[in-house]
MDAnalysis code that builds the backbone (N, CA, C; Angstrom):
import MDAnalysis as mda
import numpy as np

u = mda.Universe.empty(441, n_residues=147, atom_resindex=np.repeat(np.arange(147), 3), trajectory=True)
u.add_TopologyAttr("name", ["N", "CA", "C"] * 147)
u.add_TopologyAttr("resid", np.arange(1, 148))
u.add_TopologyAttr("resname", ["UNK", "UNK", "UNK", "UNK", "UNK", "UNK", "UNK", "UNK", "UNK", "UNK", "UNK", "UNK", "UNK", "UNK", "UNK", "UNK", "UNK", "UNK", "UNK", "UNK", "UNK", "UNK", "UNK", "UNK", "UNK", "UNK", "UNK", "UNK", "UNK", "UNK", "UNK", "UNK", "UNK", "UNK", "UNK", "UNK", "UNK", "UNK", "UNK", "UNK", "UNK", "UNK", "UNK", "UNK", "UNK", "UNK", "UNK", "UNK", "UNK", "UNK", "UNK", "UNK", "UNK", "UNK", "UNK", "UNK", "UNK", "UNK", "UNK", "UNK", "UNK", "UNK", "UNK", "UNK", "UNK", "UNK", "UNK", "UNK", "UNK", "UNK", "UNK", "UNK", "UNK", "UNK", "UNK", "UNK", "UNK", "UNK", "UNK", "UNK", "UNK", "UNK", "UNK", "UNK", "UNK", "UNK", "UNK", "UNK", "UNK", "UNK", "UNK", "UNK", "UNK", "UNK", "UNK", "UNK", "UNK", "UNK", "UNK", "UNK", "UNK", "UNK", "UNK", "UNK", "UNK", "UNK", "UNK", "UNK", "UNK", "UNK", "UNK", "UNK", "UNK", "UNK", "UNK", "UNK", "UNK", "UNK", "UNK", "UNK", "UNK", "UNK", "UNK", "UNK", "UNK", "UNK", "UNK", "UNK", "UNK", "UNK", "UNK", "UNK", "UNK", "UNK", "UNK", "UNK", "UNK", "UNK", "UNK", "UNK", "UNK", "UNK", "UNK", "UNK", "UNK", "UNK", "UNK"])
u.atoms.positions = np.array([
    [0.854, -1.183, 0.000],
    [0.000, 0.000, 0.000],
    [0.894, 1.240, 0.000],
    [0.667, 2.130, -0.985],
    [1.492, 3.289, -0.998],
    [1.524, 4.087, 0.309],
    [2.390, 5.088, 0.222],
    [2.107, 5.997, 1.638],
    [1.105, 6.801, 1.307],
    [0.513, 8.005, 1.996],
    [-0.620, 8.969, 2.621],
    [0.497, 9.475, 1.362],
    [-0.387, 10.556, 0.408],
    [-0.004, 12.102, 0.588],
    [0.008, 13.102, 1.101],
    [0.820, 14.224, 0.689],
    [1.087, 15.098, 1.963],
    [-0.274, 15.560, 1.868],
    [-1.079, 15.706, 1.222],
    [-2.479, 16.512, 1.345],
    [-3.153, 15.625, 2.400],
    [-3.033, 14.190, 1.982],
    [-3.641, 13.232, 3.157],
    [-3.465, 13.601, 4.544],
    [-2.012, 14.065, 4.602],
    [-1.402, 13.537, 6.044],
    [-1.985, 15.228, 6.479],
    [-1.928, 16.003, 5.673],
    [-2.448, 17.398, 5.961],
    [-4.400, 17.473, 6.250],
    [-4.847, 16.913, 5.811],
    [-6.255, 16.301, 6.428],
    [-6.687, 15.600, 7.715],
    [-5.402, 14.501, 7.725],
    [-6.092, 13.855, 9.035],
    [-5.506, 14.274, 10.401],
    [-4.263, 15.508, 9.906],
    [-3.617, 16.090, 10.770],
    [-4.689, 17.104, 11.474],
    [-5.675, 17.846, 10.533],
    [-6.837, 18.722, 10.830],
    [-7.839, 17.895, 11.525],
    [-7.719, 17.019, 10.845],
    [-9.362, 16.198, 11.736],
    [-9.207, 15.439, 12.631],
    [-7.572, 15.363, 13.552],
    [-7.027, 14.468, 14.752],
    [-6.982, 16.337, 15.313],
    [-6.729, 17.154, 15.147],
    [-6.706, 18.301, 15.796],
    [-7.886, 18.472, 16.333],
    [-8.991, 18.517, 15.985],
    [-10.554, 19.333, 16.058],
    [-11.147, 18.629, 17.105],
    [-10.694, 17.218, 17.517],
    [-11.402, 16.808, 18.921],
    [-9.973, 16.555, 19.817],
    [-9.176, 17.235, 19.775],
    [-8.383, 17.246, 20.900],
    [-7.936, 17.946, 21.722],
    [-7.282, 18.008, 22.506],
    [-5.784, 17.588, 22.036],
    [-5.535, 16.159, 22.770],
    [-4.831, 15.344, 21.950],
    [-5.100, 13.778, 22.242],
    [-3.467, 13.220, 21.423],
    [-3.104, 12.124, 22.111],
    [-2.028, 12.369, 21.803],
    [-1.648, 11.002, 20.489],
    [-2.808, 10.921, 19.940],
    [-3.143, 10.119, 18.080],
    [-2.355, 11.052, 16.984],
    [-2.654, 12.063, 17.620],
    [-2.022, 13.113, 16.644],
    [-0.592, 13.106, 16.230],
    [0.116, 12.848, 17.285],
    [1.283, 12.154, 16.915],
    [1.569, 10.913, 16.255],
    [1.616, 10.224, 15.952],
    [1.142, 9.323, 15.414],
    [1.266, 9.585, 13.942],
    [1.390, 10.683, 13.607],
    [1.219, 11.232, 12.123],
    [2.710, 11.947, 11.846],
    [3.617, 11.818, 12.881],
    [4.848, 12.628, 12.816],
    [6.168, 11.313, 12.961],
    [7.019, 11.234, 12.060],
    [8.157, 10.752, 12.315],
    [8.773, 10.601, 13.394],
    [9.526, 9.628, 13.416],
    [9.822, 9.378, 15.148],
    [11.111, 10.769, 15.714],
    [11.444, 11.313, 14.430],
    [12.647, 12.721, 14.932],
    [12.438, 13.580, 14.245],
    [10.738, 14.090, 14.198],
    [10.216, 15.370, 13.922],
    [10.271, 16.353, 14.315],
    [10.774, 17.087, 13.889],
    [10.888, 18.796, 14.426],
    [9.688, 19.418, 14.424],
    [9.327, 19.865, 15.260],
    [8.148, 21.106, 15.208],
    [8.720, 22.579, 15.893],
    [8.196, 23.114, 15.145],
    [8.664, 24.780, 15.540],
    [7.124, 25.508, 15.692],
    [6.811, 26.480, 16.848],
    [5.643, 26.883, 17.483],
    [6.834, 28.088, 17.573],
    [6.993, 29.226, 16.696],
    [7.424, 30.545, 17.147],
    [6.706, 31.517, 17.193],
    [5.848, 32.006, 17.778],
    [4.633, 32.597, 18.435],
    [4.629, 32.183, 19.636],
    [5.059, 31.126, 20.056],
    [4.589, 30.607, 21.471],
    [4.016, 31.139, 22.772],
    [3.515, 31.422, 23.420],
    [3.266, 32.154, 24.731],
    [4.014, 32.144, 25.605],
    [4.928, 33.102, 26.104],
    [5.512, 32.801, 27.268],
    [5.066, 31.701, 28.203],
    [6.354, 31.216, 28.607],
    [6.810, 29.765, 29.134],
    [6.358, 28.522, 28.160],
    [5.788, 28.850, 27.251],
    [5.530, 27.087, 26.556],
    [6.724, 27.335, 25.132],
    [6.876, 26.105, 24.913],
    [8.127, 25.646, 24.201],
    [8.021, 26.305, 22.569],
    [8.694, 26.520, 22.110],
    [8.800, 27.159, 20.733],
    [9.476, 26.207, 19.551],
    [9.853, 25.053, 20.458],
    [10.395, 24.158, 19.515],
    [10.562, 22.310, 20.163],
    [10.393, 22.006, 19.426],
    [9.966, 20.358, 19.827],
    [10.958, 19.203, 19.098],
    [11.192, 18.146, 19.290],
    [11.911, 17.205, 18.609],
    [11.502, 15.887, 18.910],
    [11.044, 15.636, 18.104],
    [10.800, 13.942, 18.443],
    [9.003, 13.992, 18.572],
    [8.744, 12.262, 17.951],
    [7.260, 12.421, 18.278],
    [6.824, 11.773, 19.741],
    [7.290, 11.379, 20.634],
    [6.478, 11.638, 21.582],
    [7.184, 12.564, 22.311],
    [8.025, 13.106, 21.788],
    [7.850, 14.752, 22.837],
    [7.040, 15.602, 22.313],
    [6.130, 15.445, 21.978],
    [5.388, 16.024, 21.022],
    [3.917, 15.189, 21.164],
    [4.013, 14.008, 21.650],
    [2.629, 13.350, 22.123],
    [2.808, 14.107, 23.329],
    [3.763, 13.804, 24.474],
    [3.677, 14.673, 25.488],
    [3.343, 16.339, 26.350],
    [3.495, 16.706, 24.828],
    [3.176, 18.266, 25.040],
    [1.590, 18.623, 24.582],
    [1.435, 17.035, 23.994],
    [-0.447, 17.569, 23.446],
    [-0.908, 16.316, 24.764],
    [-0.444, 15.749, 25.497],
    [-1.255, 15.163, 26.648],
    [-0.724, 15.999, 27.886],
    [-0.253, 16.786, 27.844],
    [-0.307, 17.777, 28.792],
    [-1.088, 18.925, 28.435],
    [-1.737, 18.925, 27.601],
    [-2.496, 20.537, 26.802],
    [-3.754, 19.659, 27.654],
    [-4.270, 18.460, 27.705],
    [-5.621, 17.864, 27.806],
    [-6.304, 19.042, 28.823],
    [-5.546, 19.242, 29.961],
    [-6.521, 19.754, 31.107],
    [-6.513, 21.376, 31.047],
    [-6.149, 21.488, 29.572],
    [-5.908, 23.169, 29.902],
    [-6.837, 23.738, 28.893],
    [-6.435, 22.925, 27.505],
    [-7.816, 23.212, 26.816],
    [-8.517, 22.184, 26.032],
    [-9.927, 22.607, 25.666],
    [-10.606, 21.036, 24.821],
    [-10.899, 21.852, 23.335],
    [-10.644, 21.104, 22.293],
    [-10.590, 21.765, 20.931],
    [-12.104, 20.926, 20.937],
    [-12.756, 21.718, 19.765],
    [-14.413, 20.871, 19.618],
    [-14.215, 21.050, 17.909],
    [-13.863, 21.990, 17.241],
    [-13.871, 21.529, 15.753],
    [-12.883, 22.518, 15.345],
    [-12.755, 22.567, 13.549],
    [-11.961, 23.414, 13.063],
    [-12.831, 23.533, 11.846],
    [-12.789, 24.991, 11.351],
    [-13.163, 25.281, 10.309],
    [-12.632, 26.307, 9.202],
    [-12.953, 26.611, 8.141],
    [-12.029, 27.481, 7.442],
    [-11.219, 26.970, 7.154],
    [-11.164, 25.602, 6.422],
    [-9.558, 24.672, 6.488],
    [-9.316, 24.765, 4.818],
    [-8.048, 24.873, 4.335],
    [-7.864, 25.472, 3.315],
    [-6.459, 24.556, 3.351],
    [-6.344, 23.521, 2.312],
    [-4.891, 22.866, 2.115],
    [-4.026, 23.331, 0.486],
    [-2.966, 23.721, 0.846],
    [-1.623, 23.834, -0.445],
    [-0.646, 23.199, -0.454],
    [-1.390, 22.559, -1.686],
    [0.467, 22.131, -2.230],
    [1.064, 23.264, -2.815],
    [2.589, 22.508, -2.711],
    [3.266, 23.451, -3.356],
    [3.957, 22.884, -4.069],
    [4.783, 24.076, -4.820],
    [5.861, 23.167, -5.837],
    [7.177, 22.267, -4.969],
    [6.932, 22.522, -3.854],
    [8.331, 21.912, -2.829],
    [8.083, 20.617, -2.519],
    [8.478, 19.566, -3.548],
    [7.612, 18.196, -3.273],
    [7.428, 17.715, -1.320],
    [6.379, 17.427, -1.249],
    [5.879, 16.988, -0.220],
    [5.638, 18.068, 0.960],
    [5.879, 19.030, 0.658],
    [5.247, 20.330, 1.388],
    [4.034, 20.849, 1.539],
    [3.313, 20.924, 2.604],
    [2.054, 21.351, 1.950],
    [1.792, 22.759, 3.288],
    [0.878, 23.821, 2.808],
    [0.448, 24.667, 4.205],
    [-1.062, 24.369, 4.143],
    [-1.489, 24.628, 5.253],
    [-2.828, 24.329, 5.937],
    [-2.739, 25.426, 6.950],
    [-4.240, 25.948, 6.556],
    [-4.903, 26.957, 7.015],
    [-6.346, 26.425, 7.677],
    [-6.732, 27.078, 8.497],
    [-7.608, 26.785, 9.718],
    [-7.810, 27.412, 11.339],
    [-8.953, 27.345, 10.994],
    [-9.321, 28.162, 12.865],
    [-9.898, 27.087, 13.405],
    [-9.191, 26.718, 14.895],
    [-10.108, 26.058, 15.871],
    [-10.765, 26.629, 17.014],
    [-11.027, 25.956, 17.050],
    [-12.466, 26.501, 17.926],
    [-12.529, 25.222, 18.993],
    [-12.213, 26.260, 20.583],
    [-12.323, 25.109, 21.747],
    [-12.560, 26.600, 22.838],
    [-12.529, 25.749, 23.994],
    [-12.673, 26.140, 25.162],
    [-11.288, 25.901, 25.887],
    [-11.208, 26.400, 26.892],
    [-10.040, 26.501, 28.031],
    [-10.900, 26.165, 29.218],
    [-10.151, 24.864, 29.773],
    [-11.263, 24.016, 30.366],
    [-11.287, 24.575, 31.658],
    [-9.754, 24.822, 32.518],
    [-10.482, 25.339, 34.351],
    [-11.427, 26.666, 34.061],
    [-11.525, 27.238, 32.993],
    [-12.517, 28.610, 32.814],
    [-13.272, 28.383, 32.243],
    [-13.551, 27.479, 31.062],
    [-14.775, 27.415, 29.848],
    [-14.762, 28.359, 28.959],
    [-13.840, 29.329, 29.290],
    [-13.839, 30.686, 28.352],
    [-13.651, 29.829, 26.733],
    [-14.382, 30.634, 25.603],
    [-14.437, 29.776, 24.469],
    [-13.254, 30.631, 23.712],
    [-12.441, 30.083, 22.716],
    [-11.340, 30.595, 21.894],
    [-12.222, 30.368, 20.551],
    [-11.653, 30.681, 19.531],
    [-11.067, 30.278, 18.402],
    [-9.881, 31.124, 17.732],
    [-8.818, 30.133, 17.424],
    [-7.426, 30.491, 17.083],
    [-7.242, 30.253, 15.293],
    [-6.894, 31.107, 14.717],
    [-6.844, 31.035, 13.127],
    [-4.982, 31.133, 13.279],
    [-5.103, 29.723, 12.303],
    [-3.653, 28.345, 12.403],
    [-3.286, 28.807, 10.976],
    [-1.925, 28.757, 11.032],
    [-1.229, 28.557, 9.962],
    [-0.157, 28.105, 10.071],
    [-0.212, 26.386, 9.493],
    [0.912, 25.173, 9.412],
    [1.759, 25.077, 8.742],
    [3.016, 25.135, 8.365],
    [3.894, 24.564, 6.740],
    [4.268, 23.107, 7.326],
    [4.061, 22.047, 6.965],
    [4.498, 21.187, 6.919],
    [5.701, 20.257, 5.537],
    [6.587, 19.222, 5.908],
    [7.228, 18.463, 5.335],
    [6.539, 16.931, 5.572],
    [6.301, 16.575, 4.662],
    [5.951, 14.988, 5.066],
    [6.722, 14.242, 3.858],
    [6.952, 13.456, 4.270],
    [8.537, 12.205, 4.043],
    [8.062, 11.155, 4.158],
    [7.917, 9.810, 3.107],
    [7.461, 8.574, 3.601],
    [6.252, 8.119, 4.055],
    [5.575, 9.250, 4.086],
    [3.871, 9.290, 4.695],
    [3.953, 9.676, 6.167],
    [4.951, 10.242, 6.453],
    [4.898, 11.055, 7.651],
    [5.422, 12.150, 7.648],
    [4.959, 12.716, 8.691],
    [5.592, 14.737, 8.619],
    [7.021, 14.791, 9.754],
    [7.725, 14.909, 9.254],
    [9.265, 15.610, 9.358],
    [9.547, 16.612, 9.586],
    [9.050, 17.695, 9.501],
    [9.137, 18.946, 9.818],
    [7.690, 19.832, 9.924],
    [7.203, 20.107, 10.679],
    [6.262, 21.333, 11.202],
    [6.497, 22.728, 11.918],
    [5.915, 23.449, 10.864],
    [6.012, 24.869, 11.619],
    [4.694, 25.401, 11.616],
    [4.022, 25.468, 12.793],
    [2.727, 26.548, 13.028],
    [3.257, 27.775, 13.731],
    [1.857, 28.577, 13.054],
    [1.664, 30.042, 13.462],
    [0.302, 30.300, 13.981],
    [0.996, 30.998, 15.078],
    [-0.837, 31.468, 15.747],
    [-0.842, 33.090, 15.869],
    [-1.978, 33.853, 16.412],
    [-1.595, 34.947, 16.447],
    [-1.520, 34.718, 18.595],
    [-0.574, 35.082, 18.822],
    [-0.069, 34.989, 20.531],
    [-1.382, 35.891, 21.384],
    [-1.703, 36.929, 20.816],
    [-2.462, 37.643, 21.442],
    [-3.570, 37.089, 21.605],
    [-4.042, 36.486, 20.847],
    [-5.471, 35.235, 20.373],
    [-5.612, 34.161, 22.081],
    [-4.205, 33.726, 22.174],
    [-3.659, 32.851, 22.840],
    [-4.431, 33.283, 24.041],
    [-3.327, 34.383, 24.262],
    [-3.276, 35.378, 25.988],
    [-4.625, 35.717, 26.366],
    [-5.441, 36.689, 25.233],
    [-6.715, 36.220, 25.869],
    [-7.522, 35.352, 26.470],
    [-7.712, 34.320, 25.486],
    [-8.324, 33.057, 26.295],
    [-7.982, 32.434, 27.510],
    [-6.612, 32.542, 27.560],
    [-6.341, 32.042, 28.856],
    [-5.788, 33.189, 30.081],
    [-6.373, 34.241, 29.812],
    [-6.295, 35.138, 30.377],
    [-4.579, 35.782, 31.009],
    [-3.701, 36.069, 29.999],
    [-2.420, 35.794, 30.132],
    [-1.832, 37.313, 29.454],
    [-2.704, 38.301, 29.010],
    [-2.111, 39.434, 28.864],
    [-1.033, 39.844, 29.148],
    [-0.985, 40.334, 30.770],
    [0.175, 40.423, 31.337],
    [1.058, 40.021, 30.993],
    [1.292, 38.607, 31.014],
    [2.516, 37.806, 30.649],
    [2.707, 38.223, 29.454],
    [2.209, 38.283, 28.205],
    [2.542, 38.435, 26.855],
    [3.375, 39.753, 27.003],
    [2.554, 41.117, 27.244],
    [3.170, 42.398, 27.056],
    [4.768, 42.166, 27.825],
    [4.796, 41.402, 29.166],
    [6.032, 41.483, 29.969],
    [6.857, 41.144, 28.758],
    [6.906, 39.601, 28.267],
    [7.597, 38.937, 27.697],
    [7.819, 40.402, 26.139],
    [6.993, 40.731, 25.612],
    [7.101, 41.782, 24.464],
    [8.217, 42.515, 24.942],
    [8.291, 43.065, 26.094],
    [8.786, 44.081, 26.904],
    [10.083, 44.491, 27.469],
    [9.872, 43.028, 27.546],
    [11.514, 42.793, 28.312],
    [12.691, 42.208, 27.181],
    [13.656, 42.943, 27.642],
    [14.793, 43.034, 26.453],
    [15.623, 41.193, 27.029],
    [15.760, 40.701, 25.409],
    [16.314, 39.177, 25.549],
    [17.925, 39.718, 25.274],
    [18.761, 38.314, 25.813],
    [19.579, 38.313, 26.135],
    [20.194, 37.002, 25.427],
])
């Protein structure tokens, strides 16, 4: 049986997203996948390696927030064989509050072999800080000169 295409693996990557965060989703990433999250929110990781460090960081999301769907999902190929971007807003709650989000995603992925090798999402951070009520922290982190 051939492998997934990247459009495939870019589909079921959206539709393992929309009821989670659960850690199946991995499952779809090479065992020494890079993911890059540069937007990140102060204190959470901006960069990842490996797929279950990367199951681990979406079974630690479980109690913080619950995703319920995604919509607006929009997949590209490109001319960069096996590259594809995916576009999409999810839509969840932040569970100790219930406060409801929706976050508009933008993925570039690499998929290799029928698995993804490289991921980079984009969120907008401010999107983030709201929902989980984290303002503060964002502007500090804006604020304060890195080193």
């Amino acid at each position: 049986m051939p492998n997934p295409t990247p459009r495939e693996i870019a589909e079921r990557l959206v539709r393992l997203t929309a009821p989670g965060p659960n850690g199946d989703l991995a499952d779809l990433f090479a065992e020494d996948a890079v993911l890059d999250f540069p937007f990140s929110p102060p204190g959470a990781p901006q960069h990842a390696q490996g797929r279950e460090m990367f199951r681990a960081h979406l079974l630690g999301a479980v109690g913080l927030q619950r995703h319920e769907s995604t919509s607006n999902v929009h997949i590209r190929e490109t001319e960069e064989p096996g590259t594809v971007v995916i576009e999409y807003r999810l839509h969840g709650s932040v569970v100790p509050t219930g406060k409801q989000f929706a976050f508009d995603i933008i993925t570039v992925a690499h998929v290799h072999d029928g698995l993804i090798s490289w991921l980079r999402t984009y969120s907008n951070p401010l999107d983030g800080a709201i929902a989980f009520d984290a303002v503060p922290d964002l502007v500090k982190a804006l604020t304060t000169q890195r080193t």
